[in-house]
ZAMI-401015 format. One line per 10 residues: their letters; for each residue x negated, y negated, z of N, C-alpha, C, O. Coordinates in nm, 3 decimals. Layout:
# ZAMI-401015
a	X,Y,Z,X,Y,Z,X,Y,Z,X,Y,Z; ...
***
This chain:
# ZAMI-401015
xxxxxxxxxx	-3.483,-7.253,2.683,-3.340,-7.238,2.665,-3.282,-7.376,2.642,-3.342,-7.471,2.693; -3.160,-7.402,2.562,-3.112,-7.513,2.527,-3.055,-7.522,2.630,-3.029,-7.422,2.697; -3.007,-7.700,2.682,-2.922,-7.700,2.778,-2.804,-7.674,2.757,-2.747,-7.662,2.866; -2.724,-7.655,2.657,-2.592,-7.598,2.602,-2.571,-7.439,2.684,-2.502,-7.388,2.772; -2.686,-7.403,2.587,-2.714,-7.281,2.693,-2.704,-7.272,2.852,-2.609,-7.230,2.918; -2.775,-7.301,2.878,-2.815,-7.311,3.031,-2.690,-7.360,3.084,-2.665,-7.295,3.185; -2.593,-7.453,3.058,-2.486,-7.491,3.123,-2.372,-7.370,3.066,-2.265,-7.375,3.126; -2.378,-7.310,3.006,-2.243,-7.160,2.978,-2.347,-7.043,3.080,-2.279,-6.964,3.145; -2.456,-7.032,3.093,-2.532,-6.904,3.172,-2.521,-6.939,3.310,-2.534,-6.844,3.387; -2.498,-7.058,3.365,-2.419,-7.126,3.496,-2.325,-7.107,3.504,-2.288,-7.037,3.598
xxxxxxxxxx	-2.226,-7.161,3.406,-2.091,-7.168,3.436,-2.040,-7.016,3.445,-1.966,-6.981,3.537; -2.083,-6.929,3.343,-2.031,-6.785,3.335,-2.095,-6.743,3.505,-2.016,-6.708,3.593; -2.188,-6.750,3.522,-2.255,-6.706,3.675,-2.179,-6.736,3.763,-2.125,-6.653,3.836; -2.163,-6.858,3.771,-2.052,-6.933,3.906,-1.880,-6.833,3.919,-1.812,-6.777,4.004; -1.878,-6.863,3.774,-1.732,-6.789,3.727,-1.703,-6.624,3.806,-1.621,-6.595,3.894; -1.793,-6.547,3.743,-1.808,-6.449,3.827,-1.866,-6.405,3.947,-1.859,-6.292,3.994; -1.918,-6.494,3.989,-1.928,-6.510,4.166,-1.832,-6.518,4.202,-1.797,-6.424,4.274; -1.722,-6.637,4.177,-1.628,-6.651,4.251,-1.523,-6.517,4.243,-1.470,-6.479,4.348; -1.488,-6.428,4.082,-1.404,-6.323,4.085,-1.455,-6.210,4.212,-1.376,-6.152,4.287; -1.611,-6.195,4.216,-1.635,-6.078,4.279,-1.631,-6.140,4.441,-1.630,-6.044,4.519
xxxxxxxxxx	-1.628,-6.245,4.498,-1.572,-6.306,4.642,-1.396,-6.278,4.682,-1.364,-6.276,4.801; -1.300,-6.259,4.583,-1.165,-6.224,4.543,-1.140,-6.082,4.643,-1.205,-5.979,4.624; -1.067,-6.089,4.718,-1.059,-5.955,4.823,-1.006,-5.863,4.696,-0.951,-5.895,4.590; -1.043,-5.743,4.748,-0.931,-5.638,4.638,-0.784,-5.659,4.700,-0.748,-5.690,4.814; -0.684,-5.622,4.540,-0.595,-5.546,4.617,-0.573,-5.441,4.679,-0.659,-5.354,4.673; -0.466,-5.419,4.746,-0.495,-5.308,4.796,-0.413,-5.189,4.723,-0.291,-5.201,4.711; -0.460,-5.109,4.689,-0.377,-5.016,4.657,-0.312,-4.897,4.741,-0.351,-4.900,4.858; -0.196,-4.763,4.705,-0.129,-4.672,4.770,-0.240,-4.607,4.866,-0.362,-4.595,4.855; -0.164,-4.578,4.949,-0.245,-4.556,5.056,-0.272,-4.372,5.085,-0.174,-4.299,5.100; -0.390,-4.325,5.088,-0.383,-4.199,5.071,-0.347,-4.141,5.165,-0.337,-4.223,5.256
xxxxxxxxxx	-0.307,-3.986,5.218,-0.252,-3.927,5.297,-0.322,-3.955,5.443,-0.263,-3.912,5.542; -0.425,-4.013,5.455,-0.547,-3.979,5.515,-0.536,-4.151,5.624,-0.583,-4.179,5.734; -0.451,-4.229,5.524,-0.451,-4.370,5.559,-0.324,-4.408,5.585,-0.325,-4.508,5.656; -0.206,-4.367,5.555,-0.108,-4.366,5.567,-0.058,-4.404,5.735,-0.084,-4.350,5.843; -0.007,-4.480,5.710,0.034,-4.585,5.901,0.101,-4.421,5.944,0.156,-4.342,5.866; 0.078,-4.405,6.082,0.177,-4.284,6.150,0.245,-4.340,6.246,0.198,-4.414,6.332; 0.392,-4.293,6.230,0.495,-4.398,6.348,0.416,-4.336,6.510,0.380,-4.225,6.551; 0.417,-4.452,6.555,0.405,-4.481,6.719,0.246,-4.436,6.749,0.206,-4.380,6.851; 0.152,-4.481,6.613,0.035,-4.457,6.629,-0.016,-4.517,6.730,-0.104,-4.457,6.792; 0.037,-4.693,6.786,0.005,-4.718,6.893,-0.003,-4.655,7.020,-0.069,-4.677,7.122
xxxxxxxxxx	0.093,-4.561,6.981,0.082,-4.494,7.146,-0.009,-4.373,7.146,-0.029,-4.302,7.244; -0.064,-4.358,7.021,-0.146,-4.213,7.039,-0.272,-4.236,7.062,-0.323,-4.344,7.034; -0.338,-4.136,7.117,-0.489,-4.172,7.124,-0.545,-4.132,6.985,-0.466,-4.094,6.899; -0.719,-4.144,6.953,-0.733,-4.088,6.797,-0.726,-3.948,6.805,-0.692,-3.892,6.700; -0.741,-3.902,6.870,-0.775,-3.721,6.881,-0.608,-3.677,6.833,-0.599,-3.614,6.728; -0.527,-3.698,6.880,-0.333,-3.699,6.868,-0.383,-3.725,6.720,-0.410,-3.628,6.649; -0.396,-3.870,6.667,-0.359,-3.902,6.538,-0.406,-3.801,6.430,-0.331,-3.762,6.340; -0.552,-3.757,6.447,-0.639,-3.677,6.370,-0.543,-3.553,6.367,-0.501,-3.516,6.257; -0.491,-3.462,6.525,-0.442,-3.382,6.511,-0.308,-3.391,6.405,-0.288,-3.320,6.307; -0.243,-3.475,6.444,-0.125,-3.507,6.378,-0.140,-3.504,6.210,-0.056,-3.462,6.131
xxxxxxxxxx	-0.223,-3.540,6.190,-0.257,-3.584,5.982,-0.299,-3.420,5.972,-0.209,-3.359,5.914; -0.392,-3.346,6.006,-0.406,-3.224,6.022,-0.307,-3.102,6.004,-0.313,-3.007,5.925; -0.210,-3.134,6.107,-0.101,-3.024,6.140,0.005,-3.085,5.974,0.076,-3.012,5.905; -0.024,-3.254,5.954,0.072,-3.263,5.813,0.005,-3.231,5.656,0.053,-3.244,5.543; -0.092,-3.197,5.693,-0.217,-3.173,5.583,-0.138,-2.967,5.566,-0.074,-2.924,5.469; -0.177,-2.887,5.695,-0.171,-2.777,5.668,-0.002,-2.730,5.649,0.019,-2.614,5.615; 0.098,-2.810,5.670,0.259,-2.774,5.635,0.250,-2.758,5.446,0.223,-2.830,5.349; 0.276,-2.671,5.464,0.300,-2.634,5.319,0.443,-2.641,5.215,0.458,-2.596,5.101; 0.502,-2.687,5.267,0.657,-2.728,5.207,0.696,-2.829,5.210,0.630,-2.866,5.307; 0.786,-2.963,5.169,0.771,-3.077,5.229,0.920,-3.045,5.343,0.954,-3.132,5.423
xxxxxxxxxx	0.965,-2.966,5.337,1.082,-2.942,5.468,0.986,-2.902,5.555,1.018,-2.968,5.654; 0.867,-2.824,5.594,0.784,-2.843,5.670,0.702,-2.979,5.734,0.701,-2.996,5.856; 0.657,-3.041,5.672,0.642,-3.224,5.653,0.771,-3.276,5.732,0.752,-3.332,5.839; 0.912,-3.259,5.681,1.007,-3.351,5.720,1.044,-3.284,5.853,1.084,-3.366,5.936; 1.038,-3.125,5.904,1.051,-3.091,6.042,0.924,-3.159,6.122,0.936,-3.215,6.231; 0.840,-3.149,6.075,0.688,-3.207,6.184,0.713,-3.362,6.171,0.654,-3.423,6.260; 0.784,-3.442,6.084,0.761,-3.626,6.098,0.935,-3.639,6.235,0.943,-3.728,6.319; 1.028,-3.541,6.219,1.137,-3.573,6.310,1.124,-3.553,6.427,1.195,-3.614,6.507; 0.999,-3.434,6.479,0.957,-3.384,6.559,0.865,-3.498,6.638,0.860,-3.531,6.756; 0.796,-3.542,6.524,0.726,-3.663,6.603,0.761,-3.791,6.634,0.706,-3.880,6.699
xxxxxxxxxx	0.870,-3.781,6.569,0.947,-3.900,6.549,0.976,-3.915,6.714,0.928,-3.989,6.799; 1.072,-3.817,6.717,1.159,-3.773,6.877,1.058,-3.789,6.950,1.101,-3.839,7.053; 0.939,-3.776,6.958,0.812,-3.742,7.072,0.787,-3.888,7.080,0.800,-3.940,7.191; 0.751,-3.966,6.975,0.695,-4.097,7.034,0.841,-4.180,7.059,0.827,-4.297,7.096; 0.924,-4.149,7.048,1.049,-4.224,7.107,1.054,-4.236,7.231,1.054,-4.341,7.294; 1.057,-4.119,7.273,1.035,-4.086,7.413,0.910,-4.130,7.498,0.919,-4.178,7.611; 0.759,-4.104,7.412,0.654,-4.216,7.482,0.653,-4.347,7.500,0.588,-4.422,7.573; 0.737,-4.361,7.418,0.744,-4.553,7.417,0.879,-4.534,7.513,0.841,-4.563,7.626; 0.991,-4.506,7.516,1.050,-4.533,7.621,0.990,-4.487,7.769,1.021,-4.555,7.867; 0.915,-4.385,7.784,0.858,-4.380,7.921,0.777,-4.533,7.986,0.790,-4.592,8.093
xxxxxxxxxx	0.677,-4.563,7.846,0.594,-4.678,7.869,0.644,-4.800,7.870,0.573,-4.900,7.873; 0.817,-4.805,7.868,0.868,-4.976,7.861,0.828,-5.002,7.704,0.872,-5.110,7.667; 0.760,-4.935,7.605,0.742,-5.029,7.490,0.873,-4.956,7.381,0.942,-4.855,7.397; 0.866,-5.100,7.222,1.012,-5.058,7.170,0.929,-4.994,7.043,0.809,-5.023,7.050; 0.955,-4.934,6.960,0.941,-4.874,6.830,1.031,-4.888,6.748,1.123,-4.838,6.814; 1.094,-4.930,6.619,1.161,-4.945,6.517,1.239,-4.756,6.532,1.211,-4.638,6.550; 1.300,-4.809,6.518,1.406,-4.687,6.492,1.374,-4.575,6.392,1.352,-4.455,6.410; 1.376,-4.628,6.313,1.303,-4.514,6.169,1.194,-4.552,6.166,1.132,-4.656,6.191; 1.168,-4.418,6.118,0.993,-4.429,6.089,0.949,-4.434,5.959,1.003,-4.350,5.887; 0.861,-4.510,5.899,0.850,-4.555,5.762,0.865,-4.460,5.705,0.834,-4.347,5.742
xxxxxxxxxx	0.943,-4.512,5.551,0.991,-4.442,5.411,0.834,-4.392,5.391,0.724,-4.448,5.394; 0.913,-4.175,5.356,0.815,-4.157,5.268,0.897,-4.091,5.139,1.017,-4.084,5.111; 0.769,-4.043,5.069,0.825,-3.975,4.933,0.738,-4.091,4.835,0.656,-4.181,4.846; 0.831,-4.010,4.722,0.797,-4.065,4.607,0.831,-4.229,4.567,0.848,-4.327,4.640; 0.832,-4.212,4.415,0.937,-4.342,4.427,1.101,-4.338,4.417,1.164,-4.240,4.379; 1.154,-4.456,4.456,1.314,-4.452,4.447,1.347,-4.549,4.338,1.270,-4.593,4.254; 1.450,-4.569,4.350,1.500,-4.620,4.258,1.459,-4.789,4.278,1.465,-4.866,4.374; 1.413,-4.804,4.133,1.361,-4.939,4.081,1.166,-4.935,4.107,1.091,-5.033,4.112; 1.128,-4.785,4.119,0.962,-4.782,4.133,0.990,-4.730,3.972,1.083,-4.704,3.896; 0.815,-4.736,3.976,0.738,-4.745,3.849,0.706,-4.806,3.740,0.680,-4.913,3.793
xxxxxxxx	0.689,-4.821,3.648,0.695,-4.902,3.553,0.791,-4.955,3.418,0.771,-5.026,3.320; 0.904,-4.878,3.472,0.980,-4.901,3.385,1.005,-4.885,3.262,0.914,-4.828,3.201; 1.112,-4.919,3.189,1.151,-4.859,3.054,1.007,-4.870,2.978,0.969,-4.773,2.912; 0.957,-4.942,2.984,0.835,-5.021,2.885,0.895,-5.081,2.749,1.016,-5.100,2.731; 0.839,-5.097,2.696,0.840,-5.226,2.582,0.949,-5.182,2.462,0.940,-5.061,2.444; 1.031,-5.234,2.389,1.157,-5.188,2.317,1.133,-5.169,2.179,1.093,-5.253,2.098; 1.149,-5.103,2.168,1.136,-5.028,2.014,1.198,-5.104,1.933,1.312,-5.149,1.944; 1.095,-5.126,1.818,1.139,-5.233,1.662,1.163,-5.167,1.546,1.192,-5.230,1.444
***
């Protein structure tokens, strides 16, 4: 092999070593992964049940009665235990206003 060679079959090697060392991003998080408010206070068996009981609601007004429901429940565990919880419990849904990708590119 020429050394011309040999120094681009290095350099390309090194190059992509270093991309595949690069953490991923992370991407949307599936139903399954999704943070659940006052997960700290649950044990896993609660959490499992919990993704479960939001897995089998079949409406999302079903979804939004079972997240207020739990909402109220770990309010109340964390105030029994002295600990604080954020008031609301993380945004769900779709996107709102200013998600997606936008107009895209302008017509010539």
């Amino acid at each position: 092999m020429k050394p011309g060679m040999l120094a681009a079959a290095l350099f390309f090697t090194a190059i992509s070593g270093v991309a595949m060392a690069q953490p991923a991003v992370p991407g949307p998080l599936a139903a399954d992964e999704a943070p659940i408010y006052g997960a700290q206070l649950m044990t896993q068996q609660e959490r499992l049940e919990y993704r479960d009981r939001m897995r089998a609601a079949r409406t999302l007004e079903e979804r939004e009665q079972l997240r207020v429901q739990h909402h109220e429940q770990m309010q109340a565990r964390a105030k029994e235990r002295g600990a604080t919880l954020p008031e609301l419990p993380p945004v769900r849904g779709g996107m709102g206003p200013g998600g997606g990708q936008g107009p895209g590119m302008p017509k010539r």
